[in-house]
Every structure is written in C-alpha cells, then in structure tokens.
N, C-alpha and C positions, 0 to 999 in steps of 0.2 A: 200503316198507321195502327197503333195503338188503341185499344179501347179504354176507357175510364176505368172497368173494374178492374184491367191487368195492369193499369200505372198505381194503382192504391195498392198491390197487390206485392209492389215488388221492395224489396228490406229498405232500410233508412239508409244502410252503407252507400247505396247508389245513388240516394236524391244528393248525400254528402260529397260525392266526389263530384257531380253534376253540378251542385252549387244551389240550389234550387229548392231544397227543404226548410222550414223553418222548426222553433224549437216544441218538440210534441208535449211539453209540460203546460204551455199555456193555448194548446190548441188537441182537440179530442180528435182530429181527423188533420192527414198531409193534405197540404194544397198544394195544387202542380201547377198552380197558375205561375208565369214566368211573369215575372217583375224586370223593374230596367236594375243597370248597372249598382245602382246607390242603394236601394233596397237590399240587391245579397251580400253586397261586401259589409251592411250593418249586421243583417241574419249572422252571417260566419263570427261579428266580432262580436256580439252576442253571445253567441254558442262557445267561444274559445273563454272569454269571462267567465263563463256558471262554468264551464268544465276547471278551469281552473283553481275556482274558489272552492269547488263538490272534492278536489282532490287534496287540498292544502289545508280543508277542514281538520281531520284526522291529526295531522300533526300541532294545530294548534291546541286541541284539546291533549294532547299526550303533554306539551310543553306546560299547560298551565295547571296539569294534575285533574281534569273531570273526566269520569268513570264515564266511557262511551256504552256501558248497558245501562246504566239509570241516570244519565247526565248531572248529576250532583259533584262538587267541588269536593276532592278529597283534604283531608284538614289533619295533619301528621299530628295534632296537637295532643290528644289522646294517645299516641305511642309515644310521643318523648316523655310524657309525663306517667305510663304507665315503667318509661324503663327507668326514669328518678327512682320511682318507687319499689321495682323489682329489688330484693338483697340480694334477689341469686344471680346476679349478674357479676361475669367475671371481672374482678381486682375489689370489688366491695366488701369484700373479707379480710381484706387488708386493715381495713379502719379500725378494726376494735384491736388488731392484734398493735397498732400503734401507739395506740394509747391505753395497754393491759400495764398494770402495774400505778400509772400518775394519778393523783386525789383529783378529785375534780376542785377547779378555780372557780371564786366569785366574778362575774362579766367585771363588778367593780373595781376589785384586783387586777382583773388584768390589763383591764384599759390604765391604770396606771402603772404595772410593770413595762407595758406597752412605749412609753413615752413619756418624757420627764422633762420636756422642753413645752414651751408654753404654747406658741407658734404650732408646733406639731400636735397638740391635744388642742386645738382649735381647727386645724386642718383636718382633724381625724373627725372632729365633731359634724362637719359640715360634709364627710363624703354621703354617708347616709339616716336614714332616723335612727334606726335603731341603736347608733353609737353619740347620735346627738341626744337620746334620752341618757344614756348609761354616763358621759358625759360631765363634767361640772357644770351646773345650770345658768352657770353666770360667766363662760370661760370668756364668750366675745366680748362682753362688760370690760373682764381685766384687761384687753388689749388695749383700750381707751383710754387706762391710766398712764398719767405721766412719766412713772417707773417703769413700764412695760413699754415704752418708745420703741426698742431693738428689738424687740419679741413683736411688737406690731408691723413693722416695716418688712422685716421675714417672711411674715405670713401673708401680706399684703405682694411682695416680691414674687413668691410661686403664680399671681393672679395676673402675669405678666403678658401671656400667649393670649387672652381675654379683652385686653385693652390698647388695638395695633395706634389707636388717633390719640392715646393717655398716656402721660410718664409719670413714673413714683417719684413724688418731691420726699427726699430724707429731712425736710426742714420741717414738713406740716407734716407729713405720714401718713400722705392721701395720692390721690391718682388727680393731676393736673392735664391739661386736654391742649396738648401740644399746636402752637401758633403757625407754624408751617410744616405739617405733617413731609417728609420725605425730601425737605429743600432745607435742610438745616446745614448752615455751613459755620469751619472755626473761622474765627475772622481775629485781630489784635485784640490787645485786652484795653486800650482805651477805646475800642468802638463798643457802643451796649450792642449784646446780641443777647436778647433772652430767648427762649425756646418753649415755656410754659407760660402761662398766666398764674404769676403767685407771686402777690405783694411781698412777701420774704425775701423770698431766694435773690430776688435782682431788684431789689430797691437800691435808692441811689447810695445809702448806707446801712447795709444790712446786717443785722445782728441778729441771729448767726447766719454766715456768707454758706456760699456752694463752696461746699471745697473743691476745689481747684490743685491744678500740678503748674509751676513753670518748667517751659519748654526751653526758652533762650530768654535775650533779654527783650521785654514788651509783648511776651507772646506765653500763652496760659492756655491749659485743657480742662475745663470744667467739668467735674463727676460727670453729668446728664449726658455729655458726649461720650463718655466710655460703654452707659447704661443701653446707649441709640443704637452704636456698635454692635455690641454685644448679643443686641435683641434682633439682630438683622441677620445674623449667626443662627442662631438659635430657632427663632420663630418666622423669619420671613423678610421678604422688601417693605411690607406694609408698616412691618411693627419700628424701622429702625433706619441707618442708611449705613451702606459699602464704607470700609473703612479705607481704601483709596480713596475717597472724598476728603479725608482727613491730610494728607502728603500735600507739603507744600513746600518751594522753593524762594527763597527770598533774602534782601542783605537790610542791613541796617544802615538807616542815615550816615548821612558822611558826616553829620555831626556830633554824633555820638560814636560810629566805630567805625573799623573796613571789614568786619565780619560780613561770609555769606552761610547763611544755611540752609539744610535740604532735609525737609523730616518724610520717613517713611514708617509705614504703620503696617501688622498682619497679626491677625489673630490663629493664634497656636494651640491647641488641646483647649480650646475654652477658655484662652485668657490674651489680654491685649498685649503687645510687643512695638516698642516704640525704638524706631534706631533715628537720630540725631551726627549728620554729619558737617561741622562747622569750619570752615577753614579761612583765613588771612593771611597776608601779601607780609612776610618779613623784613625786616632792614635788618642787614650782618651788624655784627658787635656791638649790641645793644647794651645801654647801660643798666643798672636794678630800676630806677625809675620811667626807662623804656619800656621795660616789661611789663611795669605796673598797667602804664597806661598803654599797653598792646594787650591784655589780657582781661583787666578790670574796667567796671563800669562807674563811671563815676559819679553816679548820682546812690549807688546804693551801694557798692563795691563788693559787686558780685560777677563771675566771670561772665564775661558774652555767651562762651558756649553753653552748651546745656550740661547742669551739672544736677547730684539729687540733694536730698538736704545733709550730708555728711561729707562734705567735702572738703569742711574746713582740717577734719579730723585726717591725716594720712598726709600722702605723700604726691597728689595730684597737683597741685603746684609747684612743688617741687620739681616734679618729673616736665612741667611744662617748660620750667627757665630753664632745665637741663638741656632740654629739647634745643630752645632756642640759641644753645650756645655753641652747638653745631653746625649751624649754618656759615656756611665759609665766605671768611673774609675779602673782599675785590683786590684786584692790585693794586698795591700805593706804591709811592718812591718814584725817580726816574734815571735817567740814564742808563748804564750799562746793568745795573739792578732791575730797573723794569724789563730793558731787553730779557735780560735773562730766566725773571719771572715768566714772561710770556711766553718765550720756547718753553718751560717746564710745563704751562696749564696746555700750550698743544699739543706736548709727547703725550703727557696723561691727561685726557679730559674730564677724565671719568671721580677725579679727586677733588675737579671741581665745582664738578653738576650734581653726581649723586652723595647723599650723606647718610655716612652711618651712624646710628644712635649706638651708644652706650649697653650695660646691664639697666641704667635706672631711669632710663624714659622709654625704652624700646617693648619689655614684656609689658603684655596687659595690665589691667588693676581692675580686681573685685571689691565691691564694696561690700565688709562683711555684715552690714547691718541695714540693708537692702537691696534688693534682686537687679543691681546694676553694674556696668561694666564699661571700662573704656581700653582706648586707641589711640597713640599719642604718634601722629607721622611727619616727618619734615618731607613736602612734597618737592617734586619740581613743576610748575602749573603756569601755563600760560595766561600773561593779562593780556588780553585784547583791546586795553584800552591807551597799550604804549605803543605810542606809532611810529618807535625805531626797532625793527627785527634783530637789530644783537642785542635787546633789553628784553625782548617780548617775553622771553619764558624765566622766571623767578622763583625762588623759593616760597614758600606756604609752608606753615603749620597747620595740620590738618587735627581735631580732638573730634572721636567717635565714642559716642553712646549708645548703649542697646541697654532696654531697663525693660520688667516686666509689670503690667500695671493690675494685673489681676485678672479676677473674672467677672468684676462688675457687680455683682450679686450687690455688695452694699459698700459705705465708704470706710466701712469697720473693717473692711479684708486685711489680710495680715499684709500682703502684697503693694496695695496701695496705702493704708497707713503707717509703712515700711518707708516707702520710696519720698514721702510728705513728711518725714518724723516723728511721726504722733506715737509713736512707740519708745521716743527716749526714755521717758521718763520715769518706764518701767521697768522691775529687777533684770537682771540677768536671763533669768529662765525665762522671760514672755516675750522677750526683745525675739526679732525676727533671724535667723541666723542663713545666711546666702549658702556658704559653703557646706551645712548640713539639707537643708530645703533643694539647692538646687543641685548638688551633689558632683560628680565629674564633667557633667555636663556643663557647658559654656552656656551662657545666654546668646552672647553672638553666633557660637555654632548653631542653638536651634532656630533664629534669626534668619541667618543667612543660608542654611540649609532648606529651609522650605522655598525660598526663591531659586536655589541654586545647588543642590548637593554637593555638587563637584568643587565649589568654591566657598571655601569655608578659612576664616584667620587662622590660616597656622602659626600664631606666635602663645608665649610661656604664658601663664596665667597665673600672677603673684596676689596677693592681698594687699588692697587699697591701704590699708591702717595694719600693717606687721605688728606695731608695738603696742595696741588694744587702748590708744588714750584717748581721749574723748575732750577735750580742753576746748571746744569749739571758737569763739571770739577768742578767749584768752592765751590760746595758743599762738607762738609767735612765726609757724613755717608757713602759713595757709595766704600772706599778707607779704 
C-alpha cells in the first residue's frame, strides 16, 4: 500500500493514464479519491474540451488578425492609406509623365465632352455627388418632358436589373408592377392577357396600342413579351420568363383555313430569333382562284403563314403559286391509257412522290428591308386523319420564317421597327438594310445553328424584292 504523501507525489501523466485525476486549474491539490464510472468519463470529457479549445485559440486569433503579445485587433487601415499617399511607390511616376504636355480641363467641359446624349448625363449625374454637382441642375427635370420621352425611357431601361416584379411600360415611361410575375403566357390575340397594370397599354381601345408583331393569322407578340425574354437573359428567372415558354404548336379553324403551325423561339448574341414553320394539305392543279383561297385570309387578305410587313413588295407570292404548280397531277383517263399510266408511276415512283421545285420558288428569299427570311418547300406529309393507307401520305406546302426581333432594349430598335415597318417612311439612308446589317451570314444559319450546327439550310440565298419597288397594295403580283 501506498501512503498519502507518495500518491500526491507522483506526475499528473499517471493519474491521466489511470483515469482518476481531475482538472488542476479549478482545484489547488489532486484528489485520489476514486469516483464511480460517470464521474471519470465526464473529468476526461472535460479535460479533452479545455485542451481542445487552449490549442485552437492561437489559430483563431492568427485568422482574425489580433497581436497575441498585446491582444489588440490589427487594423491595416493606416497602411493602405499610408501607401495612397506614398509617391515613391513604384508605377506612380507614371502619372505626371501621362499627362506632361495637356492644358488642364474645366470638370465643366469635360462632363460635357464626356457625353452628349441626355439619358447618359443623367446616368452619369446619379453615379455619384461629385458628378451630380458638376452636372446640369435640372438634367432629371428634362427627362419628364414630353420631348425627352426616348431619352427618358433609355435611362429608365438601364434600371432594369433593379426592378425583377416591375416592367417598363413605353406608353407612360414608368416601371408598372407585373400581374403574374413569372406565369406570363402568349395566349391568341382575341383573348385579353395583360401583363402590367396600365390603363394605356391594354384598355379595351387604346391610343396609343403595345406594339405588337403578327406571328400568323389570330396570333400576335406584344413588345413586353420580348422585354420578359430578354430580361430572363440577361438578369435572371426572377426578372423575366424562358423563351421556350413562348414555342407553340397549333392549326387554325376549319373555318377559316387547313393551316398548321409550329413557332420556335432562341435568343442569339443578345437578340430574340423567331422561326415560324406553317404548312397545308394541297389539291394538285389548282386554279388562280384556288390559290387565293389556299394561301389568303379572307377577312383581311393577308397570307395565313407568317409573313413581315414587306411582303407585298417582291416575289413571295409569286414563289408560293410557283410552288404550288408542282405538285403532281393523279391519274385521270381510263382504259388502256390508265393501264399504261399506272406501270409508268410503278417503274418510276419517285416522279410521283418526290417534287422538284424550280430556280424561282426553291432558293431562299431575303427580305432586304428587314432581318427576315424564308423557305418555300412542297413536302410529302402524312395526314392521319385519312383512313385509306394509299391516300395517307400527300403533298403540303410547307413556308419557313426565321426573322430577327432585336434586343428588346426599346420598340425604337432598328430590328424590330424594321420587321413592323415603321421604318418605310423614311429616306433611303435610315431604312434598315438586311443584306448590309446582317452581311453573309443567314438568319436561318444562325437560327438553326445554335440548336444544331451540323444542320443548317443549305439552299441559294436570293433577295426577296431584286427589282427595289416598293408599290405595296398598289402592286398587282402580291394579290
């Protein structure tokens, strides 16, 4: 046995491997007294805590920056600002030798060499004071005038990323507070779908309207759906919606056409791309007044497919009846003539199913006075809805549009009041030109290349309007 003075006697190592010591910071002397089970295994989990925390101190203070000889929080702020102030710091010698030789500028002068757009000397006014003193005093004043409308809307338009539940109305030239934030869908153009709260824009007769694009016939894109697009690009899901939401597939009443169409939408460098592909069931050897009524709508007599507002002008009509006059005739006659016809469509089948178009419906057509394009195809397409199998598959005219609508920014774009016409009416030199704007490049190649590289139209690419006339109604080919 042990005495009392040789068990106080012997290191802490020992009571520690024993189990039996407790922690000597809140006791001046070991006790050897043995505790049950639940007492040492707290001691130990005690002791492994404070040793834990004694050792992980050191690094918190190295992380948070305080000086472990006098515990004070080091505060770099005084060396950044001593080294602003240093000149002898290397590349700050550079500064005088840049500007050796130039007069010094008035801040006045130069905030207006600076910028000469109105929109821009109000955005520049508002980044900080010191440029909102130097500044015109009254710049936001002039945005509020009625002559500064497009200058106001501009500068209102950068405040986009700012306002994910608001849309810019162009009609008031304010931020309206969107009615179903992220549920907005295009729907026909006889059903109301507003999108903002603004007596203007969607009253039951509004002067002035949203402008709007037609897509086919009954069916319209209104600006604030490009702007929704656009913003969901650019700034986020919150501010805007997927322009898949926009692609829809659909035909029109049996009483008004046999048209079906299928719209697909993608936004390309920053700007919306609308392709449009419309097709119906042909009858061979159609007279001039079958075509009217296969092609024309008759309450407005405008084509079913989707066309932009220059269509009267060129050769797209033209190219369509040309179209339609390839499609091959069935066999008529009988007796020894029918026989005979019918061994010819078995030897060659392919004379009777597949059709080739022409030079003047088969190459594309640019439209050269805005960023649109078509595709004139005689298909061979099954109808499903004919319940004899040697009728099932028939000919279609199929008319493809790809148009570019802009980048939404405003409905001033050269792009979108291009593809609307709002640009006839202007000289020569302001009008929009396709073939210089969009240059070798196809619309449908950049179209169809972002879904697909590998498949891209490789057919000629001619000009919609060769002869430059512009005759719109009064023209007699479009009719």
């Amino acid at each position: 046995m042990e005495s009392k003075e040789t068990r106080s006697a012997l290191p802490v190592e020992t009571y520690r491997r024993r189990g039996t010591w407790s922690n000597p910071l809140n006791t001046a002397t070991i006790s050897m007294t043995r505790t049950n089970s639940s007492m040492s295994s707290t001691s130990l989990a005690d002791s492994k805590l404070r040793k834990m925390s004694t050792s992980a101190s050191p690094v918190v203070k190295e992380v948070w920056g305080i000086d472990k000889n006098t515990g004070e929080r080091k505060d770099p702020t005084d060396m950044l600002h001593s080294l602003a102030h240093d000149f002898d710091a290397p590349g700050t010698g550079r500064t005088p030798i840049l500007h050796s030789g130039k007069p010094p500028i008035p801040a006045t002068e130069f905030i207006l060499n600076l910028s000469t757009c109105l929109w821009q000397e109000a955005s520049l006014s508002l980044s900080c004071k010191p440029f909102q003193t130097l500044c015109h005093p009254g710049i936001l004043r002039q945005l509020k005038e009625p002559d500064n409308f497009r200058a106001r809307c501009a500068f209102l338009y950068r405040l986009d990323s700012t306002y994910p539940d608001h849309l810019l109305c162009y009609i008031c030239g304010v931020y309206h507070q969107r009615m179903r934030p992220g549920q907005e869908s295009l729907r026909p153009t006889n059903i109301a779908n507003p999108i903002f709260t603004c007596r203007h824009a969607f009253a039951i007769d509004p002067t002035p309207s949203v402008s709007k694009h037609r897509i086919t016939f009954g069916r319209h894109i209104s600006f604030p759906f490009i702007q929704l697009v656009l913003r969901h690009e650019l700034h986020g899901k919150s501010h805007g919606i997927h322009y898949d939401s926009l692609s829809r597939r659909y035909k029109d009443r049996t009483d008004i056409g046999p048209w079906r169409h299928q719209t697909s939408w993608a936004v390309i460098g920053g700007h919306l791309y609308m392709r449009v592909v419309s097709s119906a069931f042909v009858i061979p050897d159609l007279p001039p007044a079958g075509k009217r009524h296969l092609l024309y709508s008759r309450e407005d007599f405008v084509p079913f497919f989707s066309v932009c507002a220059h269509w009267r002008d060129g050769e797209l009509m033209s190219a369509c009846k040309c179209a339609l006059d390839h499609v091959p005739v069935p066999l008529s006659g009988g007796g020894i003539e029918r026989v005979g016809k019918e061994v010819l469509s078995r030897i060659q089948p392919a004379k009777s199913l597949l059709v080739s178009q022409c030079d003047v419906c088969k190459p594309m057509r640019r439209c050269p006075e805005c960023p649109t394009e078509y595709l004139i195809e005689i298909r061979l397409t099954e109808d499903k809805m004919e319940k004899v199998i040697s009728r099932r598959f028939r000919h279609a005219i199929a008319v493809t549009r790809w148009s570019d609508l802009g980048d939404g920014s405003s409905p001033w774009t050269l792009e979108w009041a291009a593809v609307n016409g709002h640009l006839d009416h202007l000289e020569e030199s302001m009008r929009f030109n396709s073939f210089g704007e969009s240059g070798r490049r196809a619309i449908s190649g950049i179209f169809e290349g972002f879904f697909n590289p590998e498949q891209v139209p490789g057919a000629r690419l001619l000009s919609l309007n060769p002869t430059g006339e512009r005759l719109g109604e009064r023209g007699h080919n479009w009719y």
